[in-house]
C-alpha positions as protocol buffer text, in pm:
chain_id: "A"
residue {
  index: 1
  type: UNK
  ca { x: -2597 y: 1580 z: 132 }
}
residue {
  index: 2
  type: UNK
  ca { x: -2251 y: 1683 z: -24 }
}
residue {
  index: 3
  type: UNK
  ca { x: -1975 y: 1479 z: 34 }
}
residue {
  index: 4
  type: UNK
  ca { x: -1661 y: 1678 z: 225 }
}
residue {
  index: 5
  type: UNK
  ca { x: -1455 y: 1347 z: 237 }
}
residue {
  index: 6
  type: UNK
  ca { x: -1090 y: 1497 z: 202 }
}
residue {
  index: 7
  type: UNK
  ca { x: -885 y: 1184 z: 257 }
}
residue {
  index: 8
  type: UNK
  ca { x: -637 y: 995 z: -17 }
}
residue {
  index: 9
  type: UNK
  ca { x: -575 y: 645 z: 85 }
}
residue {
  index: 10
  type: UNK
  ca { x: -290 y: 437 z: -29 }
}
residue {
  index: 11
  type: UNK
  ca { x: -388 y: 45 z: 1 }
}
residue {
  index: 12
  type: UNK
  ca { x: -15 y: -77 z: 21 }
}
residue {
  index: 13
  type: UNK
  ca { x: 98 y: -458 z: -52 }
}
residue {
  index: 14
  type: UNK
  ca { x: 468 y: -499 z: 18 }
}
residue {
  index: 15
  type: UNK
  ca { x: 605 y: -796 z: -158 }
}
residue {
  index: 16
  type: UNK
  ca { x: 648 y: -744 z: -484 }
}
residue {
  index: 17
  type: UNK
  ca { x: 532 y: -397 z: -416 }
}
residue {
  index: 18
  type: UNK
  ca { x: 834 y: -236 z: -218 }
}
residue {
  index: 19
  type: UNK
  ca { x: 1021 y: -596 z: -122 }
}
residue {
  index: 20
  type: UNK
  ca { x: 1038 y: -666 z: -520 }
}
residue {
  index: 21
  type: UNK
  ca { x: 1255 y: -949 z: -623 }
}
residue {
  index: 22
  type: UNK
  ca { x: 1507 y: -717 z: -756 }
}
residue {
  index: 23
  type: UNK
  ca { x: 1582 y: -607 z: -396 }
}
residue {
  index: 24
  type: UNK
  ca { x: 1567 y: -941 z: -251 }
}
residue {
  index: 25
  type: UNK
  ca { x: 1819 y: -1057 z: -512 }
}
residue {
  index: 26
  type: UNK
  ca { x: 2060 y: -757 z: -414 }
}
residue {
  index: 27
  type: UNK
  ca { x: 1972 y: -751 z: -16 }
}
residue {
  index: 28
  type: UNK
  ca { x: 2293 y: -954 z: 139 }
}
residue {
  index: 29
  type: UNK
  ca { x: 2247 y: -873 z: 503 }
}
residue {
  index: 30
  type: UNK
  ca { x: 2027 y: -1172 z: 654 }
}
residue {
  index: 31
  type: UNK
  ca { x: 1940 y: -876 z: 950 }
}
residue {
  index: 32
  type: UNK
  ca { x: 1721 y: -663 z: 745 }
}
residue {
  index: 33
  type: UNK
  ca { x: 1550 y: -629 z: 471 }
}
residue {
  index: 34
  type: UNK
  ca { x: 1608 y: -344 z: 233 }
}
residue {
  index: 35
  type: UNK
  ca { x: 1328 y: -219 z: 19 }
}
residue {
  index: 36
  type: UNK
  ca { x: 1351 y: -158 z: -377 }
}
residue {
  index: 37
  type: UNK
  ca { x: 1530 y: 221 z: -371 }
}
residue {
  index: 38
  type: UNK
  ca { x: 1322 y: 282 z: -715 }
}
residue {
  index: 39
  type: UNK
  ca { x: 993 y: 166 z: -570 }
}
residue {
  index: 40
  type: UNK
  ca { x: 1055 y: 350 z: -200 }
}
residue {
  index: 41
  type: UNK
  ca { x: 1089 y: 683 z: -402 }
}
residue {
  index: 42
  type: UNK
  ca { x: 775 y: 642 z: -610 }
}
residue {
  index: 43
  type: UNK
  ca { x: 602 y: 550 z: -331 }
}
residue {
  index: 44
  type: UNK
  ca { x: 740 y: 889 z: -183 }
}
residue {
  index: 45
  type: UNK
  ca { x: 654 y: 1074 z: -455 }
}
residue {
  index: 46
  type: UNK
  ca { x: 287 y: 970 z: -470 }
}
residue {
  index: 47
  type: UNK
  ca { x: 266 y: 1054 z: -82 }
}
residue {
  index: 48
  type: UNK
  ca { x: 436 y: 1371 z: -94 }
}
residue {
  index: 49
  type: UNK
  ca { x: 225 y: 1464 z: -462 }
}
residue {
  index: 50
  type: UNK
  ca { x: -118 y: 1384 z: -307 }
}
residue {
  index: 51
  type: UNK
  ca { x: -102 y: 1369 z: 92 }
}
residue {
  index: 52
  type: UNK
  ca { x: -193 y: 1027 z: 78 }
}
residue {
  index: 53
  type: UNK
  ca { x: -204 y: 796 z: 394 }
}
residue {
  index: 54
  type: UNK
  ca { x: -110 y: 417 z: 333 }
}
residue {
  index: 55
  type: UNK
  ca { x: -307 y: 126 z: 474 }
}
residue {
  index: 56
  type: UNK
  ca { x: -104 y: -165 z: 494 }
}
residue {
  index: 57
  type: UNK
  ca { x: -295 y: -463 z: 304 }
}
residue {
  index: 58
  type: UNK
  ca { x: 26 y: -688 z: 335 }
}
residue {
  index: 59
  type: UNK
  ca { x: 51 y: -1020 z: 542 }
}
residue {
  index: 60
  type: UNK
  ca { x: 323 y: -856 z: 731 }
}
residue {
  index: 61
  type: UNK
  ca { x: 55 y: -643 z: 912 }
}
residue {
  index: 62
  type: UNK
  ca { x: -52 y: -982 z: 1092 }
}
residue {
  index: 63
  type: UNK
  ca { x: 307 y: -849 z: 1284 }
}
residue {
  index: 64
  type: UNK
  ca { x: 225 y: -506 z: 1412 }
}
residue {
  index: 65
  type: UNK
  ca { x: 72 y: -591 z: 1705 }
}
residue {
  index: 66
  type: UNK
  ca { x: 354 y: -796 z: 1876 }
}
residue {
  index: 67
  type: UNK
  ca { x: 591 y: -577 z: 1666 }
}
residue {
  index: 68
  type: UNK
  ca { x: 728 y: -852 z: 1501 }
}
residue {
  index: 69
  type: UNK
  ca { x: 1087 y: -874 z: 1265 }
}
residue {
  index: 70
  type: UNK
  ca { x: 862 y: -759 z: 952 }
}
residue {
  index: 71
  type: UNK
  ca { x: 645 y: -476 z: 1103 }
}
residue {
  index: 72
  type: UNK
  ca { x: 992 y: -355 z: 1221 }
}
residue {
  index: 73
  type: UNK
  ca { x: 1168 y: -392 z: 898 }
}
residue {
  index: 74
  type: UNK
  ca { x: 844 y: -217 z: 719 }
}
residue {
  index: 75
  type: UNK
  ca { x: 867 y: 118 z: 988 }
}
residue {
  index: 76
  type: UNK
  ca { x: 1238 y: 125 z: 957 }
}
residue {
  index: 77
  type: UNK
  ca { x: 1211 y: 116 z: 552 }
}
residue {
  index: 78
  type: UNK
  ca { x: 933 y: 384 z: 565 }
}
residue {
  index: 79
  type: UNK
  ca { x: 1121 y: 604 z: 801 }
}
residue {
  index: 80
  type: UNK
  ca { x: 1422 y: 567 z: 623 }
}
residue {
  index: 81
  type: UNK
  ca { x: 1215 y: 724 z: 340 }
}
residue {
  index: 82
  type: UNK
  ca { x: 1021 y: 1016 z: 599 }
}
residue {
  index: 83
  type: UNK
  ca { x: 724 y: 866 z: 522 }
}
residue {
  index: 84
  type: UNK
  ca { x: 685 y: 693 z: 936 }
}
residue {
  index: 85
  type: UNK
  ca { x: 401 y: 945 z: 950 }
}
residue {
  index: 86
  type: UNK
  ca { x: 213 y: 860 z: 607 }
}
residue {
  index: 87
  type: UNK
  ca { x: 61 y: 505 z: 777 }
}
residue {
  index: 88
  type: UNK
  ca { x: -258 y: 558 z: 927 }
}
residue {
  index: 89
  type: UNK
  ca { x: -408 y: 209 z: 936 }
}
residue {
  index: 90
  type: UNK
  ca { x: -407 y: -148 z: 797 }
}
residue {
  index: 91
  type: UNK
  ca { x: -707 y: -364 z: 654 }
}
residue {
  index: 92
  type: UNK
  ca { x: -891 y: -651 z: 886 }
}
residue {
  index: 93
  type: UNK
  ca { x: -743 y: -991 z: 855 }
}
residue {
  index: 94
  type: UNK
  ca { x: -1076 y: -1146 z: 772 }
}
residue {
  index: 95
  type: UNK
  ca { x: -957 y: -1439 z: 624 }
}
residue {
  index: 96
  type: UNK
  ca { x: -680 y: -1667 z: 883 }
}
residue {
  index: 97
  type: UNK
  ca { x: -528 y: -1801 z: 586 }
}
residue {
  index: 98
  type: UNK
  ca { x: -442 y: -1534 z: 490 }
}
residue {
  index: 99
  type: UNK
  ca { x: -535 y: -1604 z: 126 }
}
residue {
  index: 100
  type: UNK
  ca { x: -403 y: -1298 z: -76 }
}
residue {
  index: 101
  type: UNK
  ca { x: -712 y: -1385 z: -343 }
}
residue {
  index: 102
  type: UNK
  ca { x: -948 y: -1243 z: -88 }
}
residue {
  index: 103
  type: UNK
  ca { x: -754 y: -909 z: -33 }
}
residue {
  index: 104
  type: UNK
  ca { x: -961 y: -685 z: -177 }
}
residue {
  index: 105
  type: UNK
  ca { x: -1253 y: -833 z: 13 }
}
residue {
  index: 106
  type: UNK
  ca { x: -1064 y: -606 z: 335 }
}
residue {
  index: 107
  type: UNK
  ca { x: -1002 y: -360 z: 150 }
}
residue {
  index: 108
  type: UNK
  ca { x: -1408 y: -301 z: 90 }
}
residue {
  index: 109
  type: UNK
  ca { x: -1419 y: -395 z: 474 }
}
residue {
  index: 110
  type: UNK
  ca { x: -1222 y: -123 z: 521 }
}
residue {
  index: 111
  type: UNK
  ca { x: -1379 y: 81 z: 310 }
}
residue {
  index: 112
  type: UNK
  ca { x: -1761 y: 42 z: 442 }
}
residue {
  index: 113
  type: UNK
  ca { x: -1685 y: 260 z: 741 }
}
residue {
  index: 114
  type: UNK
  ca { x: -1766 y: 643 z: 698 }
}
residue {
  index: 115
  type: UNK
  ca { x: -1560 y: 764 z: 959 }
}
residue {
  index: 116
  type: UNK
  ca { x: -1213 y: 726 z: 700 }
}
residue {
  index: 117
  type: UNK
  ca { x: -1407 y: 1029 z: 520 }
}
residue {
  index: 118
  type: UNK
  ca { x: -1222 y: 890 z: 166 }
}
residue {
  index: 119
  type: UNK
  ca { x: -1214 y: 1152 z: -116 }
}
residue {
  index: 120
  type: UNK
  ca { x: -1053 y: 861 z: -326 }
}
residue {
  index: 121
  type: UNK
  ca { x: -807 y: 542 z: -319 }
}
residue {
  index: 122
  type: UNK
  ca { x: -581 y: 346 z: -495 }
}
residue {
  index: 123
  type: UNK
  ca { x: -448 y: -23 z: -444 }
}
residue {
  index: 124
  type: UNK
  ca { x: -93 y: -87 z: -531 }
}
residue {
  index: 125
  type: UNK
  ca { x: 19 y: -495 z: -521 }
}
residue {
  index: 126
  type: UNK
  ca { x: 135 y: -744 z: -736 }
}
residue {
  index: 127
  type: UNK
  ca { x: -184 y: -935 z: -755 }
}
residue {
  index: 128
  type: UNK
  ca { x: -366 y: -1011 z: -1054 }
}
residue {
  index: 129
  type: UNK
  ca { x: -670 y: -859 z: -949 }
}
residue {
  index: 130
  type: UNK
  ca { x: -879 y: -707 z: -660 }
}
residue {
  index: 131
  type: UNK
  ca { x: -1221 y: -817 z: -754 }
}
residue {
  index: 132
  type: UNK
  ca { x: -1513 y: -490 z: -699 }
}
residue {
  index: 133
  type: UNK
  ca { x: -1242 y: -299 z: -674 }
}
residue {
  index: 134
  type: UNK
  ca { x: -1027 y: -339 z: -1007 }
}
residue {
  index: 135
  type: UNK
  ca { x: -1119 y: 24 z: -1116 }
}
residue {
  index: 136
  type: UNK
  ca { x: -879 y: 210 z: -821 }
}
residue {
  index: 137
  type: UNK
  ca { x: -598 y: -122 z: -854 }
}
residue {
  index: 138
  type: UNK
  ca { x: -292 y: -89 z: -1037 }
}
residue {
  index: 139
  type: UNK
  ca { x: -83 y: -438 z: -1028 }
}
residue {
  index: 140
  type: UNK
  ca { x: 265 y: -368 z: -953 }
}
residue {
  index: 141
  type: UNK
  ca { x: 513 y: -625 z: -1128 }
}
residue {
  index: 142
  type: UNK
  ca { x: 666 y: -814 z: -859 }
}
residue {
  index: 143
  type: UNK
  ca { x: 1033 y: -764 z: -1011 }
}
residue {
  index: 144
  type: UNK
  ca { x: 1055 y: -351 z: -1001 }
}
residue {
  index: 145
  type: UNK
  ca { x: 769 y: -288 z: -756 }
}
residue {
  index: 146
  type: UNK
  ca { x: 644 y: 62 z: -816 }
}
residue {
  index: 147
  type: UNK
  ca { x: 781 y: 234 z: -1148 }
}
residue {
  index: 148
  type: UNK
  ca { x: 746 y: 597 z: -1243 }
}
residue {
  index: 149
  type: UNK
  ca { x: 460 y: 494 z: -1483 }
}
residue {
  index: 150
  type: UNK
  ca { x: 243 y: 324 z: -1194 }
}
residue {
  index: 151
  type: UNK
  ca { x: 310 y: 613 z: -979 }
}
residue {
  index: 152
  type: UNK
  ca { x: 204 y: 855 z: -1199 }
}
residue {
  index: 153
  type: UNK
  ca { x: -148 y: 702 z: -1277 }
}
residue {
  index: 154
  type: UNK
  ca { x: -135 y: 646 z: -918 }
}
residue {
  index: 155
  type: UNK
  ca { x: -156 y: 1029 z: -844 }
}
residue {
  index: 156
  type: UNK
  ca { x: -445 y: 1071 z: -1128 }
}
residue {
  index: 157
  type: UNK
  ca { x: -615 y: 806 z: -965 }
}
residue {
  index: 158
  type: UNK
  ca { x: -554 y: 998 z: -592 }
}
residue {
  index: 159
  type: UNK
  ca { x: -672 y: 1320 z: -754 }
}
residue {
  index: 160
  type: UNK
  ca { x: -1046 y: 1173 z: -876 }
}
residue {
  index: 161
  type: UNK
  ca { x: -1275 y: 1171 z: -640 }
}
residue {
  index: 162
  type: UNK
  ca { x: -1470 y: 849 z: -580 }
}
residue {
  index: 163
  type: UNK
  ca { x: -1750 y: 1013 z: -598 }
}
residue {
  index: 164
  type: UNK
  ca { x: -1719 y: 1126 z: -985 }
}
């Protein structure tokens, strides 16, 4: 059977990722939340480089469905960016503590289902690892997010298939 999988997935962590401490340190206003600018436009450039989609893999997704202060602050970041169109999903909560450790454990939940068609992936967060899946993570440094270097082997990592 050949494999016609065309999709690029983004597995997105947001603190430490995009909410770095850098912009946390420089974000005044105690009614938003204003994203790192360096690590917004990296994250735009892998999007707009590859056609990625982003999965959130964040805590804050436990928020979208009530539409919560953080979902909202995450849309209005993104959009303020053009990327409101790039999200296409976020992983399972399988785990009610939430326990970050166990991340990549949704991600492969995510993962197991054939109908995402994935040509390839690539996790960006500010953990130290992602278990099975440490070949397609690259660990963001919580202080600067996203840097040009990390995008970059991001969009290698979005143009090998999987399936190599």
């Amino acid at each position: 059977m050949t494999y016609t999988g065309d999709t690029r997935i983004i597995f997105l962590d947001i603190d430490g990722v995009l909410n770095t401490d850098r912009s946390v340190r420089m974000n005044h206003d105690g009614d938003r939340l204003d994203f790192d600018r360096d690590a917004l436009e990296q994250l735009t450039r892998i999007v707009n480089e590859t056609g990625a989609k982003i999965v959130i893999t964040s805590t804050w997704r436990i928020h979208r469905e009530h539409g919560g202060f953080l979902w909202a602050e995450l849309l209005r970041n993104l959009s303020k960016a053009g990327l409101e169109d790039s999200i296409l999903d976020i992983t399972p909560v399988l785990d009610d503590a939430l326990r970050t450790a166990d991340r990549w454990k949704e991600i492969a939940d995510w993962l197991k289902h054939d109908e995402h068609n994935i040509y390839s992936y690539v996790i960006l967060d500010d953990e130290w690892q992602m278990g099975e899946l440490n070949d397609r993570f690259l660990r963001c440094p919580s202080y600067s997010g996203i840097t040009s270097e990390i995008a970059g082997r991001a969009i290698r990592l979005l143009h090998t298939s999987i399936r190599s």
